[in-house]
C-alpha positions as protocol buffer text, in pm:
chain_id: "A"
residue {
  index: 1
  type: UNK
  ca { x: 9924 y: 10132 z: 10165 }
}
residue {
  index: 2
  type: UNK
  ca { x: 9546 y: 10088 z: 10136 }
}
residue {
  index: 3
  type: UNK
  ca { x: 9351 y: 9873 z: 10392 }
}
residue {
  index: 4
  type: UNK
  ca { x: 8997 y: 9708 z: 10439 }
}
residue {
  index: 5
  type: UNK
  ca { x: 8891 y: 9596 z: 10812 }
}
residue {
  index: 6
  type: UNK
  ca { x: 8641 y: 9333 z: 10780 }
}
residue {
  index: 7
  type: UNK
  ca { x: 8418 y: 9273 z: 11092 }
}
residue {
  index: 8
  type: UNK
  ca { x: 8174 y: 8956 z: 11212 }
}
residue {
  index: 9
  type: UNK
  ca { x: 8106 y: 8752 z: 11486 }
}
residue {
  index: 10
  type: UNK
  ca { x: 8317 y: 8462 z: 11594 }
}
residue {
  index: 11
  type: UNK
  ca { x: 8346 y: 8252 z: 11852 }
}
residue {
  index: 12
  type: UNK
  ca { x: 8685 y: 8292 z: 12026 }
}
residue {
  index: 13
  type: UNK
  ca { x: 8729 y: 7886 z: 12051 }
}
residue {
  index: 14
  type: UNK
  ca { x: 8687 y: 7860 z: 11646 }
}
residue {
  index: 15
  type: UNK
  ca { x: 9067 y: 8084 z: 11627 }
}
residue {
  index: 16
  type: UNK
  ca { x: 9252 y: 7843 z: 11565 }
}
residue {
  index: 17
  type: UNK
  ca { x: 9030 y: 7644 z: 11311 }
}
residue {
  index: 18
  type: UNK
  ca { x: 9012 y: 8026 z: 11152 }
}
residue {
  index: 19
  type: UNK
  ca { x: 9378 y: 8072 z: 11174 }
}
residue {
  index: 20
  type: UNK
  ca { x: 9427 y: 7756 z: 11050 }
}
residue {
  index: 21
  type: UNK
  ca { x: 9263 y: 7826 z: 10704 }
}
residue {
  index: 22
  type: UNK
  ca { x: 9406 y: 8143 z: 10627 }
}
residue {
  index: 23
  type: UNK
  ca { x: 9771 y: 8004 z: 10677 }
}
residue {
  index: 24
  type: UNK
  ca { x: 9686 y: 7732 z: 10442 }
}
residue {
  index: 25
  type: UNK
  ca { x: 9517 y: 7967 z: 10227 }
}
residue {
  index: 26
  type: UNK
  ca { x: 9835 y: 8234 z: 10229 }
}
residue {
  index: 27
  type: UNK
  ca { x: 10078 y: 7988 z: 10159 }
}
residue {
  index: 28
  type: UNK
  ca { x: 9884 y: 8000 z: 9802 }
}
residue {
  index: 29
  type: UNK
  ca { x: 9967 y: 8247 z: 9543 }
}
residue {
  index: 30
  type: UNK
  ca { x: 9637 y: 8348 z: 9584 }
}
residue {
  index: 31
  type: UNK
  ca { x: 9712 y: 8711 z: 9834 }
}
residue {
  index: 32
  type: UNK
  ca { x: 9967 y: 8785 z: 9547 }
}
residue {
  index: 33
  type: UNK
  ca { x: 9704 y: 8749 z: 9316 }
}
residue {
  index: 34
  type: UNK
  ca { x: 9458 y: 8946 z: 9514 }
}
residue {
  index: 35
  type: UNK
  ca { x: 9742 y: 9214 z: 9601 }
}
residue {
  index: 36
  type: UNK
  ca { x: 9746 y: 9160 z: 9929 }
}
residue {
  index: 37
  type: UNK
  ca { x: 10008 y: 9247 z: 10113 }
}
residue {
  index: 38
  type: UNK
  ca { x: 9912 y: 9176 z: 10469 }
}
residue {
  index: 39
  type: UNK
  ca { x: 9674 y: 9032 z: 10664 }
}
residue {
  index: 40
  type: UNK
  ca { x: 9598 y: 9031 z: 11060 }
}
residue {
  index: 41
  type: UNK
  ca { x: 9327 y: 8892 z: 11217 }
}
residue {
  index: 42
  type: UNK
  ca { x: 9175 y: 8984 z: 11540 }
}
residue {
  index: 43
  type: UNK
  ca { x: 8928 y: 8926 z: 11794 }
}
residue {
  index: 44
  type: UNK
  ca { x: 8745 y: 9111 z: 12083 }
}
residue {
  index: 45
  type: UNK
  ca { x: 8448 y: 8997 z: 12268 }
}
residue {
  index: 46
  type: UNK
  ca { x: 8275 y: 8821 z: 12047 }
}
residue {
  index: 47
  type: UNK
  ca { x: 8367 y: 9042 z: 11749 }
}
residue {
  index: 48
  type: UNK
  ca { x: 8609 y: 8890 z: 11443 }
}
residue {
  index: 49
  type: UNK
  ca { x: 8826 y: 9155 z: 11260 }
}
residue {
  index: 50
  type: UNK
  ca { x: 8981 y: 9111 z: 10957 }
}
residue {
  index: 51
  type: UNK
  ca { x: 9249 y: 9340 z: 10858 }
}
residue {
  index: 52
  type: UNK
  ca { x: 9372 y: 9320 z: 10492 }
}
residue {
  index: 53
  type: UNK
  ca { x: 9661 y: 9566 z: 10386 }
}
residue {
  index: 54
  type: UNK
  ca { x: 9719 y: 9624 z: 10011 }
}
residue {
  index: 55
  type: UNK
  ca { x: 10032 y: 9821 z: 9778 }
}
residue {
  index: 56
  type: UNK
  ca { x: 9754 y: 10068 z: 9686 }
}
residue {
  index: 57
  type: UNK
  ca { x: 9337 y: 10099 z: 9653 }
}
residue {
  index: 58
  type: UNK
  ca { x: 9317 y: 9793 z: 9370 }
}
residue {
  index: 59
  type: UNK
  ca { x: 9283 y: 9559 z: 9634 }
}
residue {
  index: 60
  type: UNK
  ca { x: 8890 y: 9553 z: 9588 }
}
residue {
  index: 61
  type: UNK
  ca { x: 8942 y: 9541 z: 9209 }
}
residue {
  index: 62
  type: UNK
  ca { x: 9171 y: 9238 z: 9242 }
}
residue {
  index: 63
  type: UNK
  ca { x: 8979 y: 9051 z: 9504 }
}
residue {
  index: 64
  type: UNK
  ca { x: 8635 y: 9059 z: 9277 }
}
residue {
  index: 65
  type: UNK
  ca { x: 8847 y: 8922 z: 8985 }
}
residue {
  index: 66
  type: UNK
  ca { x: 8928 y: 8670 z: 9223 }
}
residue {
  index: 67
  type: UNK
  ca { x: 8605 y: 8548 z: 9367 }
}
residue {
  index: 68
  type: UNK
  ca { x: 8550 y: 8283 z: 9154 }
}
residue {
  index: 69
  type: UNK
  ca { x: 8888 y: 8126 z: 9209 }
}
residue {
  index: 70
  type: UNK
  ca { x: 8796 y: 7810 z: 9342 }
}
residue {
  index: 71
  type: UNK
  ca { x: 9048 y: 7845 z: 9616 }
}
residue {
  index: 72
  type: UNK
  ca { x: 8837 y: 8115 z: 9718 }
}
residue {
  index: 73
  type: UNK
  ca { x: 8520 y: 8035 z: 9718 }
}
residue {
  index: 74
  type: UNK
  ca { x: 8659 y: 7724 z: 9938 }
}
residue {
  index: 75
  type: UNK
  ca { x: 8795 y: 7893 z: 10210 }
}
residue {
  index: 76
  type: UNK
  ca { x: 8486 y: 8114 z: 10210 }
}
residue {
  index: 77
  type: UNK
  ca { x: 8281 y: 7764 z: 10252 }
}
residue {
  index: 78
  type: UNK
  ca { x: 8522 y: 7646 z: 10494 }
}
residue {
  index: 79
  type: UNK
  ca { x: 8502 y: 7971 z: 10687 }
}
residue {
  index: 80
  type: UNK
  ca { x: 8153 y: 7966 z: 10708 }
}
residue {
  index: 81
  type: UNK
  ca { x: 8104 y: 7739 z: 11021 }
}
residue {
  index: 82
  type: UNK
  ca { x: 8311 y: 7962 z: 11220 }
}
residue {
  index: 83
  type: UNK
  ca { x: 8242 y: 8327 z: 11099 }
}
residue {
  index: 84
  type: UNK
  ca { x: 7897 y: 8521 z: 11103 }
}
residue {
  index: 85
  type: UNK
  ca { x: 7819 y: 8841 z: 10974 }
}
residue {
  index: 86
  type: UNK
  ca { x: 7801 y: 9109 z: 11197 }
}
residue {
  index: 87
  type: UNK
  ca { x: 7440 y: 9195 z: 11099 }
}
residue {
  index: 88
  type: UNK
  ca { x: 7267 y: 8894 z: 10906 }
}
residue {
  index: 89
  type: UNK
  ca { x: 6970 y: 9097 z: 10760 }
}
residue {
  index: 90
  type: UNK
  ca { x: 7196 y: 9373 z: 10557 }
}
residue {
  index: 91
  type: UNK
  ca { x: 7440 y: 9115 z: 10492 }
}
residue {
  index: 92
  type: UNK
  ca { x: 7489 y: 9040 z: 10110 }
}
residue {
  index: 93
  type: UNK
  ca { x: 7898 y: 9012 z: 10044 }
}
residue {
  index: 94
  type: UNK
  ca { x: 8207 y: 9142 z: 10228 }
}
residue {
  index: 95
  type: UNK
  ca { x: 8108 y: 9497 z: 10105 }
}
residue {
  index: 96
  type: UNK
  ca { x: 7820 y: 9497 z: 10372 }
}
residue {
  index: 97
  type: UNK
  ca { x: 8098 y: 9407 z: 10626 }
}
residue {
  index: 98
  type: UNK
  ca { x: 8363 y: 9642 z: 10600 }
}
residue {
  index: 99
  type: UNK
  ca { x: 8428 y: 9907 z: 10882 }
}
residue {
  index: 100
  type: UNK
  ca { x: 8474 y: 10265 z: 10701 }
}
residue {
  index: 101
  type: UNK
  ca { x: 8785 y: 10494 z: 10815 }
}
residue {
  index: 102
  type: UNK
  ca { x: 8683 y: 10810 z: 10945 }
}
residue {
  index: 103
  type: UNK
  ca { x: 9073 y: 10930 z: 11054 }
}
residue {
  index: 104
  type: UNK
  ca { x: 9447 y: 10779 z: 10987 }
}
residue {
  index: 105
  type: UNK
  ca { x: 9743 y: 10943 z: 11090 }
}
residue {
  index: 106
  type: UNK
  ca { x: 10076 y: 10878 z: 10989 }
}
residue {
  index: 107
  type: UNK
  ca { x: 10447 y: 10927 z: 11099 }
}
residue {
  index: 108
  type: UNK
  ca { x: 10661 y: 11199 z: 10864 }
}
């Protein structure tokens, strides 16, 4: 399984609005589309993380061919009042937003 861990800012009262759209959104065949498998959502301090687990590393293939889906550029307009990137001046796409791995360990 291959994984991408988004992180921004949020506001810990907008989690429910946030939750809110990605249920709507997942009920679409749109994660199929984009491969994904699972996604969790979590937040610290401040701090928004977006976990996204895919079958294998196409995940970023699939979610560029999706991108002009309407259905997601609508949930990334809808998202916008309650999610802020992490660091506004490098910010450019999700790219500039993902957290890199550095270790994983897994059970035999």
């Amino acid at each position: 399984m291959h994984s991408n861990l988004i992180v921004a800012r949020m506001d810990a009262r907008s989690s429910a609005d946030v939750a809110r759209l990605f249920a709507a959104f997942d009920e679409t065949e749109m994660p199929h589309r984009m491969g994904t498998r699972r996604r969790q959502l979590f937040m610290y301090n401040g701090l928004y993380f977006h976990l996204q687990d895919f079958d294998d590393d196409n995940g970023g293939e699939l979610i560029e061919q999706a991108k002009s889906d309407p259905r997601f550029v609508g949930i990334s307009q809808d998202l916008k009042p309650f999610i802020e990137a992490y660091d506004p001046a490098t910010w450019r796409s999700p790219a500039d937003a993902m957290a890199k791995r550095f270790y994983t360990w897994e059970s035999a």
